[in-house]
N, C-alpha and C positions, 0 to 999 in steps of 0.2 A: 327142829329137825337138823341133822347135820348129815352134810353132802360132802361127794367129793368130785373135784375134779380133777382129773391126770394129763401130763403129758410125760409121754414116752417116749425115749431114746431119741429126743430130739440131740441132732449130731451137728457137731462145730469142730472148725479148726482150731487149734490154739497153740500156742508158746507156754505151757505149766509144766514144771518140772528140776530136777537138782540140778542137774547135768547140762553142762554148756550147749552139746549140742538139741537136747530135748527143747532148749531157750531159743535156740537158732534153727533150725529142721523144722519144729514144732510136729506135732501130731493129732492125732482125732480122737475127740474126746466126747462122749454123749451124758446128756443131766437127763434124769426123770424128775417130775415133781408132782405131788399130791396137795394137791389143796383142798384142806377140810374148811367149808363153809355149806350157808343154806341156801338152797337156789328154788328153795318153794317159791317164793312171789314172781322170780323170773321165768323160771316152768309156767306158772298160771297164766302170765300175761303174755308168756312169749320174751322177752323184753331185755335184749342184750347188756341193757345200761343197768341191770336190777341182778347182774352175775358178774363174774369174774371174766372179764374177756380177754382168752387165751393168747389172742394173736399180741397183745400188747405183752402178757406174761413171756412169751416165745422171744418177743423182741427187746425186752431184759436182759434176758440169761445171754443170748447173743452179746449185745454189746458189754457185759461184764465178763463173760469171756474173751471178748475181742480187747479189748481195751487196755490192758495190764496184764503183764507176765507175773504168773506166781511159782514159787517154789512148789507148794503143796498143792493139790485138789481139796484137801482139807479148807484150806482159805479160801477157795475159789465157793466151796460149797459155803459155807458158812456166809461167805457174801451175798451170794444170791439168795439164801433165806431171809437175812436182815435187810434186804433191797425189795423183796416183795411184800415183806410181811410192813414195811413202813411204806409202800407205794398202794398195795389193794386192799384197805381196811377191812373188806367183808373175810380176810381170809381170819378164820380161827386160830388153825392150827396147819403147818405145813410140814411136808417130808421134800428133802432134798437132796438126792444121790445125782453126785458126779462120777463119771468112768473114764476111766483111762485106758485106752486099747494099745492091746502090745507095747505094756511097759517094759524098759532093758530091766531086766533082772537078772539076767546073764541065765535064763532058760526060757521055756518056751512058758508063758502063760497070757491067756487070752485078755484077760482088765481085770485089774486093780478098780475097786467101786468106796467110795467114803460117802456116809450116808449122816445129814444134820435133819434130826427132828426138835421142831420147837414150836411155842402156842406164843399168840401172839402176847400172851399177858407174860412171858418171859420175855419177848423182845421187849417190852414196852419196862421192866425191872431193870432191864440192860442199857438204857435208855437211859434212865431216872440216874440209876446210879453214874454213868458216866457224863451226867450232870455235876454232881456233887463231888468229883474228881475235877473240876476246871473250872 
């Protein structure tokens, strides 16, 4: 059976961005994430250690956004899927959208969103191969 689990618009501060000051101001940025896994045996039993426990997934995404300034949200997202999908084995397959609110774009637009979906058997090719590179 495959499940899912989300979290939504969890919101962070952060320094991501081209632009000197977007590096130095920094701004508010929210991730969603979809984690496709089966949470049948942890439903049956109840049993928080037999699912993916969010609180921990929550406090990921924080400190990979807190941590390191990036240029892109694109890297920022792309990190947090390779950082979960190697820390919560039970997850399958995961969706990862980062947003950027009130990006300058020299007009009014609400966020900018970049969205990485990947299964864990592609992280784990990604993996492999950048073994046999080093």
């Amino acid at each position: 059976m495959l499940n899912i689990i989300r979290i939504k618009k969890a919101v962070f501060y952060g320094y991501h961005g081209v632009l000197s000051q977007e590096q130095s101001v920094g701004g508010r940025f929210e991730a969603d994430v979809d984690m496709y896994t089966d949470f049948t045996a942890a439903a049956k039993e109840d049993n928080l250690t037999r699912t993916i426990n969010y609180e921990k997934v929550y406090q990921c995404i924080n400190r990979l956004t807190l941590e390191k300034k990036h240029y892109l949200i694109e890297t920022l997202a792309v990190l947090i899927a390779d950082e979960l999908l190697d820390r919560f084995g039970n997850i399958q397959k995961l969706s990862v959208r980062v947003i950027k609110n009130n990006p300058p774009l020299g007009g009014v637009v609400d966020c900018v969103e970049v969205e990485v979906i990947k299964t864990r058997d592609e992280r784990e090719r990604e993996k492999q191969a950048l073994k046999l590179t080093t």
